[in-house]
N, C-alpha and C positions, 0 to 999 in steps of 0.2 A: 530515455528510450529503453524501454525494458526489453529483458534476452527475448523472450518470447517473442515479441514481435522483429525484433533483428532478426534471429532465424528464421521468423515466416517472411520476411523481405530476401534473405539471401533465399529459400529452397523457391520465391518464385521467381527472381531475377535468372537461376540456375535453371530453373523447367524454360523461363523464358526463351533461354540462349539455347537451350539443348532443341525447343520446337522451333526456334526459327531457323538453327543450322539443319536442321533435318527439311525442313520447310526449304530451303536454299539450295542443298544437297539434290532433295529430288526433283523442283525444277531444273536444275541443271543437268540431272539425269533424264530428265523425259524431253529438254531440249535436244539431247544428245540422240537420242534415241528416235525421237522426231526426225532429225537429218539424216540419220543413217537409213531410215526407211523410205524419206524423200529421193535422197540419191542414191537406192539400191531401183528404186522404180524409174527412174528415169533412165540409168545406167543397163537397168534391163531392156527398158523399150527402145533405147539407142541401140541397143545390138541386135534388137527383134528385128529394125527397122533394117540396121545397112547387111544380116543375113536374106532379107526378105529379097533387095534391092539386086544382091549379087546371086543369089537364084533367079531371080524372074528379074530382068532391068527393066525399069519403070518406063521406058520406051513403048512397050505392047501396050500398056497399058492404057485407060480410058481415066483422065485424070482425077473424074467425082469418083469412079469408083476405087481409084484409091486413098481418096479423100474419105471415105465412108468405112473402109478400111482402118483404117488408121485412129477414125474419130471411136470407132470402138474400142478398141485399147483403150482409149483413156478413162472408162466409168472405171475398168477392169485394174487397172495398175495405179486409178486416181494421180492420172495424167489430163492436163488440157492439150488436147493437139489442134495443130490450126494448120493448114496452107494456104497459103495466100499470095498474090500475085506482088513481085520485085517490079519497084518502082523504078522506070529509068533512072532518075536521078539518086536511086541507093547505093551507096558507096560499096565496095567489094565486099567487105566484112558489114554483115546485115547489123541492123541497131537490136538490141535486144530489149524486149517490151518491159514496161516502170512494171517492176511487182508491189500486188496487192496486196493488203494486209487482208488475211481469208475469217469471214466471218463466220463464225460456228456457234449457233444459237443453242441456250441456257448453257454455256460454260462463260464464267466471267472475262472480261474484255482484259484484263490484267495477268488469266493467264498467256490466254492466246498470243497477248507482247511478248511475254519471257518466255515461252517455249516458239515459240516461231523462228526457227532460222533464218539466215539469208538464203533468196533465191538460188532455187537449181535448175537451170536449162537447159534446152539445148536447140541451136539453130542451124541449119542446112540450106544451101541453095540449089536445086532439084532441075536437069533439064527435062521439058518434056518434047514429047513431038512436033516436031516444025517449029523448033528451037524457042519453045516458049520456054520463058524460065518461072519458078515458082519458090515457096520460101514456107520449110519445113519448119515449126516449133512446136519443142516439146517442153511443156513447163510443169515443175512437179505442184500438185493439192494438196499442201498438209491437213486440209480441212478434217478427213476421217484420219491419221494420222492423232491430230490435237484431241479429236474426240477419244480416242482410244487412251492416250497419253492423261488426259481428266480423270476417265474412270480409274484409273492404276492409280493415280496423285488422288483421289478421293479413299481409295483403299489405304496409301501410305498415311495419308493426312491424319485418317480416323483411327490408324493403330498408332501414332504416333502420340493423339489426342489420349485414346485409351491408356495409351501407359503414364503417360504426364499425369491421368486421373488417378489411376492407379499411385503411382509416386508418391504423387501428393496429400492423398489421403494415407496411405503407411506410414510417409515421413510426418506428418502432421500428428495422427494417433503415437506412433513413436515418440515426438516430440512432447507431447502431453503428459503422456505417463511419465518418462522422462523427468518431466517439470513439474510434474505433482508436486513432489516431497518439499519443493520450494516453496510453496504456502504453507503448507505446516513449518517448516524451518521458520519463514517470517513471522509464522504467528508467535512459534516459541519466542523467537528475539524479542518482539511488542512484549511478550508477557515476560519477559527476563528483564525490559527496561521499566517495565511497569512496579516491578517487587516480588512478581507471582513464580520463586524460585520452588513451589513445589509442586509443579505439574511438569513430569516429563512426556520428551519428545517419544513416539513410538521407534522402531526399527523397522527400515526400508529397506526395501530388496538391493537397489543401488547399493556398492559398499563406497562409494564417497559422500553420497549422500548420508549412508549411518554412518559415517564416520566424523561428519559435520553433527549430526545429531550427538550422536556421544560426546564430544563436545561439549557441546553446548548442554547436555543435562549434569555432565560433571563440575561446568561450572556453574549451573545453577546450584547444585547440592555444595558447591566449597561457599558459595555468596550466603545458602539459607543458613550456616554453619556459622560462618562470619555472621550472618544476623544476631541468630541464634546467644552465640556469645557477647553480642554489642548489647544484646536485649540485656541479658545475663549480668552483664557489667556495671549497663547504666542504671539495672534497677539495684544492683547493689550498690552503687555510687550512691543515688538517691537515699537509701535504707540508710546509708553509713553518715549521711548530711542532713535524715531527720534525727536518727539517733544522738549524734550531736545538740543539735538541735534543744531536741527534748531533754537532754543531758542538761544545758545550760540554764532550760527554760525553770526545769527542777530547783537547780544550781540558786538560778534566782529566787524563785517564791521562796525557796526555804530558809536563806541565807541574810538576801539580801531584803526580800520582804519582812523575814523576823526583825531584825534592824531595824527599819522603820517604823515597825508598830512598837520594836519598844523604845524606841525615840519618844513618839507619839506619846506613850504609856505615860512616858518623864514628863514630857511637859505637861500633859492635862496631870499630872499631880502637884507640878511644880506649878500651875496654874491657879489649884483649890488652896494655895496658901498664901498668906500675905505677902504680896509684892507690892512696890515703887510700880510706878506707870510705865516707868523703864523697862524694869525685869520683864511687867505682864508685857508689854509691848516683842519684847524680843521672844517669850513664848508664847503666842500668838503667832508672830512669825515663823517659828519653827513647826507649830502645826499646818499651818499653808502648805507651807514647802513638803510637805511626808505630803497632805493630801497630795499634792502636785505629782508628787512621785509616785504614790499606789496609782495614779492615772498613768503616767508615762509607763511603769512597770504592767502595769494590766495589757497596753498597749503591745508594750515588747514582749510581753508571753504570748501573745495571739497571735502577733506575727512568728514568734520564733516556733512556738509549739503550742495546738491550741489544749489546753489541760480538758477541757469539756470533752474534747476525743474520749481521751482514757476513760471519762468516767463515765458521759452518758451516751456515747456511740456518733456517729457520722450524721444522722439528721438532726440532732440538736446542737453540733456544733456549726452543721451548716447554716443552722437555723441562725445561732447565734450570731455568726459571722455577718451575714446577711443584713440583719437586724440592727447590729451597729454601724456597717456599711450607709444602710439608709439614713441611719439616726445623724450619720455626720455628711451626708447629702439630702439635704432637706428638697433640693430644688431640682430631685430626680425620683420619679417614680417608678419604686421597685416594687416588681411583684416574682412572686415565687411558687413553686408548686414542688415538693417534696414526699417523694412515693418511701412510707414505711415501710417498708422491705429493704433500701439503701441500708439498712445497720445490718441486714446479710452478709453484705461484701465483707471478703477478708479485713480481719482489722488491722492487719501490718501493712493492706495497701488502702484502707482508708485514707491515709493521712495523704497519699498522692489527690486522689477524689479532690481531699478538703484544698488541696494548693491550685490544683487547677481550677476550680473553681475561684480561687483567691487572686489568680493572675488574670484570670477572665476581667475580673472585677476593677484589679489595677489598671487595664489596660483600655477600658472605658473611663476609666476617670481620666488618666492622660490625653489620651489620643479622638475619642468617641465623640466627647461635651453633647452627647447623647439626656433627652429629658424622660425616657422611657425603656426600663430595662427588665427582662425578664430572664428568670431560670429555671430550669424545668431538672429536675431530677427524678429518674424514674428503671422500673425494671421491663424489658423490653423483652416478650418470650421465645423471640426469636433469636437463632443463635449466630455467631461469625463463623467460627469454625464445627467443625468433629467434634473438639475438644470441650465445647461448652453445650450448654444448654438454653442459656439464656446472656443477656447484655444488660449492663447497666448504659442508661442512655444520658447523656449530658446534653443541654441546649442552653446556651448563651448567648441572647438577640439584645440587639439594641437600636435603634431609629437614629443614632447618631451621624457621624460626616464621612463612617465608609471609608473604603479604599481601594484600589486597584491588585488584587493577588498578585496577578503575576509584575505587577513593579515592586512587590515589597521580596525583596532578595536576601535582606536581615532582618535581624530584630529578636534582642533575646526575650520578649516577650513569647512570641508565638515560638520562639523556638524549644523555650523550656516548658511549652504546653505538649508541643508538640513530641520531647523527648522523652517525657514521662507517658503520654500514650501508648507510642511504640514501646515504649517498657514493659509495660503492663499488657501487651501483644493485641493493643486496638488499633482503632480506625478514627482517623481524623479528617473532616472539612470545612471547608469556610467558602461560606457565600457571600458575598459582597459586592460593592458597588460605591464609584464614587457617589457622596449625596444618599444612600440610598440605606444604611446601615451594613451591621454586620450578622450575622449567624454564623456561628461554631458548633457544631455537630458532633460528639463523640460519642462511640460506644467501645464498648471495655468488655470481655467478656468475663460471664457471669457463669461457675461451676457451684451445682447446688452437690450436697451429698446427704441422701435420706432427709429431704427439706431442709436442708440447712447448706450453707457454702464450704 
């Protein structure tokens, strides 16, 4: 449940309660108010009546005509008056007549209940001449009374409406503005969780709202810093474990390769001269064995460092690499495409280039058992950041058995692809699918200066 709408549930649960206690309020003020005009009208006519009586005693009088009397007052004071004649059999205190609930057309029947009081009467027993007796009631009409009392409760109602609008809409606009800065804040978080630590949040008028911002942009600047230096690190890490690397790879051809060719040298001399079958036997054997070994050594220089770098640049060693990749997978077809301009790229970060491409490769022969593999190496004119101008674009697909991304949690394959990119300050994806192969995507950004990198 988000704040946003909790607050719009409390400000209408709050206008709710505020219009129905007002709504409550002024019913019971116009009931109130209703009765106090019913029995100020009947309280007057009762006194009109027995001042009338003790000036003139109804004795002279001629009984319709004060029957007729009397029924006028009632339009005037919205009284019903009746005389009526006492039944022998009515008991001394007269019965007082069932009141009616008074119908007052186009006001709802649900005010008319709650502002209706209980009846106000009033009963008299009247002699007249030649000792008839007769039975005076006066009953009050809230009819105009409730009418009157509607139009007031239609005045309250509607200013009480009006301000609830009013409210509602201030507190809502309030509420908004308010809540803005909240969507930018969320967005900055998605983009802090994302990696995107160099885009700051702006400043809000709210100061806790900027003060969540600040925040949160200082720690994206302490995260890009800590990047910044992990970049730093790992591509020096890498730098200091090719140099190595190449160190030993030297180490070998120069050392241990001399060695064997002049092993080699010995026995094909010690070969052109007379030997026993024996001797030639044992050197003939020791030529095998050095072949055996310029193989295994050629092996180990490729892997360890490939010497082709140094000498004839990034596309021919990828070439070469490729080349013999295939030659020692005969029962997978490899195809390649290689954009001349890759021997652009820096050559102290070639040799990353050449490895990721090299663990692409491992990792389809292991895992892939893929029959069809392609590589794309190319220069991409579009750029990743400010900082470049162009990308070197890397694609390694394969038709192989795939896999599910997000269940692969380890694996120092893709993770030492993946650490050398972020070094080199690219971007990495993998599309995949069980059954369905893989694709690796990388671009690397590419700084040219006066046509060259």
């Amino acid at each position: 449940m988000s704040l946003r709408f909790r607050l719009n549930c409390i400000l209408f649960l709050t206008i709710a309660a505020v219009v129905l206690s007002g709504t409550i309020l002024g019913i019971l003020n116009a009931r109130q108010s209703v009765r106090n005009e019913i029995e100020s009208a009947v309280h007057l006519a009762v006194q009109l009546v027995k001042s009338e009586i003790a000036a003139d005693p109804i004795e002279k009088r001629f009984p319709q005509d004060w029957l007729e009397q009397l029924r006028n007052l009632g339009p005037t004071r919205h009284l019903r008056v009746d005389i009526r004649p006492v039944r022998q059999d009515a008991p001394s205190a007269p019965k007082i007549p069932v009141f009616e609930m008074p119908s007052v057309p186009e006001i709802p029947d649900w005010f008319v209940w709650s502002v209706t009081p209980e009846p106000v009467t009033f009963s008299q027993v009247i002699e007249l001449v030649g000792g008839e007796r007769r039975e005076l009631l006066i009953e009050a009409d809230p009819a105009d009374e409730i009418g009157e009392a509607w139009n007031e409760a239609l005045d309250f109602f509607g200013l009480i409406g009006s301000m609830a609008a009013v409210v509602v809409i201030l507190v809502t606009i309030t509420v908004e503005r308010a809540l803005k800065p909240v969507a930018g804040i969320l967005d900055g978080l998605d983009r802090l969780e994302n990696g995107q630590y160099r885009l700051q949040l702006p400043e809000f008028s709210l100061p806790e709202f900027n003060r969540i911002a600040n925040a949160i942009n200082q720690t994206a600047k302490a995260l890009e810093t800590a990047r910044q230096e992990n970049r730093s690190l790992r591509q020096h890490s890498l730098e200091v474990r090719e140099q190595e690397r190449q160190y030993l790879a030297r180490e070998l051809h120069d050392e241990f390769g001399q060695s064997l060719s002049a092993i080699k040298v010995v026995a094909v001399s010690l070969k052109n001269q007379t030997l026993d079958q024996t001797s030639l036997a044992a050197v003939e054997s020791i030529q095998m064995i050095c072949d055996h070994l310029f193989a295994v050594l050629a092996n180990m220089l490729r892997r360890l460092h490939p010497l082709v770098l140094d000498d004839l640049g990034l596309k021919a060693s990828v070439e070469d690499m490729l080349e013999a990749w295939s030659a020692q997978q005969p029962s997978r077809n490899l195809r390649f495409e290689l954009d001349a301009e890759i021997d652009e790229f820096p050559p102290q970060l070639q040799i990353h280039v050449f490895r990721i491409v090299q663990e692409c490769l491992t990792n389809i022969l292991k895992h892939a058992h893929a029959t069809h593999v392609s590589v794309l190496l190319a220069i991409d004119p579009r750029p990743i950041h400010s900082n470049s101008d162009s990308r070197l674009r890397i694609e390694v697909r394969d038709d192989g058995a795939g896999f599910d991304p997000e269940a692969i949690k380890s694996g120092f394959g893709l993770r030492g692809i993946r650490e050398r990119v972020e070094a080199l300050g690219g971007q990495m994806s993998i599309r995949a699918e069980p059954g369905k192969g893989v694709l690796i995507a990388i671009a690397i950004p590419f700084i040219r200066t006066n046509g060259r990198t």
